[in-house]
C-alpha positions, 0 to 999 in steps of 0.5 A, spaced: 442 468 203 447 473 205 441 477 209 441 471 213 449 471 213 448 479 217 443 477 222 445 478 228 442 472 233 441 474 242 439 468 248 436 468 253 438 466 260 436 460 261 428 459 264 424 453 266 421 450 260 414 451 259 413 444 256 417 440 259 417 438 266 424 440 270 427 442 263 431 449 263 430 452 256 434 457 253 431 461 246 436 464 240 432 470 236 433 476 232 436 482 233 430 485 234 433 491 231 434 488 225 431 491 217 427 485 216 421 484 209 417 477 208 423 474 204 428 474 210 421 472 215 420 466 210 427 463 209 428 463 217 422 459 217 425 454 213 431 454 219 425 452 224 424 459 227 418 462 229 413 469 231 412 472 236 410 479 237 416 483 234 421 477 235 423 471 231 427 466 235 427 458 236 429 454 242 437 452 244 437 449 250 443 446 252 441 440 255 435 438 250 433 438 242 427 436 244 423 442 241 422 440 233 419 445 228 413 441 223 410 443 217 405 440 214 406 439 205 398 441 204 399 439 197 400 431 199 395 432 205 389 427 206 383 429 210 381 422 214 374 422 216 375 425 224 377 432 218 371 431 215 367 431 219 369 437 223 369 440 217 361 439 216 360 441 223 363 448 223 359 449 215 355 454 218 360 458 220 362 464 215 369 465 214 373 471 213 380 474 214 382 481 216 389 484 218 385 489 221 381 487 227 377 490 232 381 489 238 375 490 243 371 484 240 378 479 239 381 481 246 374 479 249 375 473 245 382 471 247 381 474 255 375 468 256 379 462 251 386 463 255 382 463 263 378 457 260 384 453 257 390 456 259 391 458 266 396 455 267 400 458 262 405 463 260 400 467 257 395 467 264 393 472 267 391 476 260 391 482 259 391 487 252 397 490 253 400 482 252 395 480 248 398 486 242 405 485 243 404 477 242 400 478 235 403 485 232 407 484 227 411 489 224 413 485 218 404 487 215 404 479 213 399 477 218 391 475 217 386 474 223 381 468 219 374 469 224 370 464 225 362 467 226 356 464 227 350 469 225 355 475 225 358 473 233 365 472 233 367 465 236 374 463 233 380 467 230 386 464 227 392 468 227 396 466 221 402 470 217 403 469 210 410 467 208 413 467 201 413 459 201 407 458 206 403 460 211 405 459 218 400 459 224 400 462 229 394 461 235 388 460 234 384 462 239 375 460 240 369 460 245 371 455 250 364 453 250 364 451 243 367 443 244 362 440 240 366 444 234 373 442 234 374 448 232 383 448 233 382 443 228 378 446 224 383 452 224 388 448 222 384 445 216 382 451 214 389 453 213 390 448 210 385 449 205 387 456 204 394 455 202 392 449 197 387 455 193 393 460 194 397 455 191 403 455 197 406 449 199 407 449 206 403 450 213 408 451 218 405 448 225 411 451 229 414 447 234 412 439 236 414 435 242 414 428 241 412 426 250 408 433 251 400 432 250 399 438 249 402 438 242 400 432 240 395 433 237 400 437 231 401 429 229 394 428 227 395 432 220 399 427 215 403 427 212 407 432 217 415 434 215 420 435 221 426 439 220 431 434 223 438 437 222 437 443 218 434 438 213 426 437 212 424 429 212 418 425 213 416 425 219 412 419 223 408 421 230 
């Protein structure tokens, strides 16, 4: 695409990277300033970047390539028994998608799920000023799948939809609710949602074979990796 020809592309200095320890890391994006629709968003996910906020980046670090943009082909995906039954855990729940949610319930969500399970993390302390800048999305693609249980929210699945997928963004829940799995279910019930829309991908982001915290991307088969520019089968 010739849009993509015209990008102009800024790096970051290098920083300690977040998942792996004593690895500096380096991330390419986006000129922000750039007139970008949903097309170009979508053909640039297709070369392994990501959202965040305003900006569209991917890593490039110097020294490693261990980050690796997955996505899962949901027409081939096959539920395997721990997926049905998170499934039917969370069948009580009642789903619904907006691209306007009331920021004071969701921030209060998002406040307790990042000091329960991420206080270690880039994104702690919270605060609602970070919480905005990560989700917003000028490109308007972006939908905010809420779970709730008799009306209370207890999970959101923020998810853009691309013109050749969708892409999850974050997932955030009550962290008291760890019977029901329910980063899982986020995942599944993408899945689900690109399959009746009738688009051929779940983008996951970025999978790091020795990182435990991203391990759990794996468990969604098949999965493809972009290795050299080029989409493959991918085995965990």
């Amino acid at each position: 695409m010739s849009e993509l020809a015209n990008l102009k592309l800024y790096a970051t200095a290098e920083h300690p990277c977040s998942y792996l320890k004593d690895q500096q890391a380096s991330t390419i994006f986006i000129d922000p300033a750039a007139n970008l629709d949903v097309n170009v968003y979508s053909a640039l996910s297709e070369l392994g970047f990501r959202r965040s906020g305003g900006h569209i980046y991917r890593p490039h670090c110097a020294d490693c390539a261990a980050c690796i943009s997955v996505r899962v082909p949901v027409q081939a995906f096959a539920l395997t028994r721990t997926h049905k039954r998170c499934l039917k855990r969370n069948s009580d729940l009642t789903i619904t998608s907006t691209a306007h949610p009331n920021i004071d319930e969701h921030y209060a969500l998002y406040e307790r799920y990042i000091h329960a399970r991420h206080s270690d993390g880039d994104m702690y302390p919270p605060n609602r000023q970070q919480y905005i800048d990560f989700l917003n999305n000028p490109l308007g693609c972006t939908h905010y799948i809420e779970m709730r249980k008799q009306g209370k929210l207890i999970g959101c699945a923020v998810s853009d939809r691309l013109s050749n997928g969708l892409s999850a963004i974050y997932t955030y829940f009550c962290p008291t609710q760890t019977t029901r799995s329910l980063g899982r279910f986020a995942i599944l019930h993408q899945i689900q949602k690109a399959q009746n829309l009738g688009l051929p991908y779940l983008y996951l982001g970025y999978w790091i074979r020795n990182c435990q915290k991203m391990t759990y991307k794996s468990e969604y088969q098949p999965f493809e990796k972009l290795i050299d520019r080029q989409w493959v089968l991918g085995a965990s």
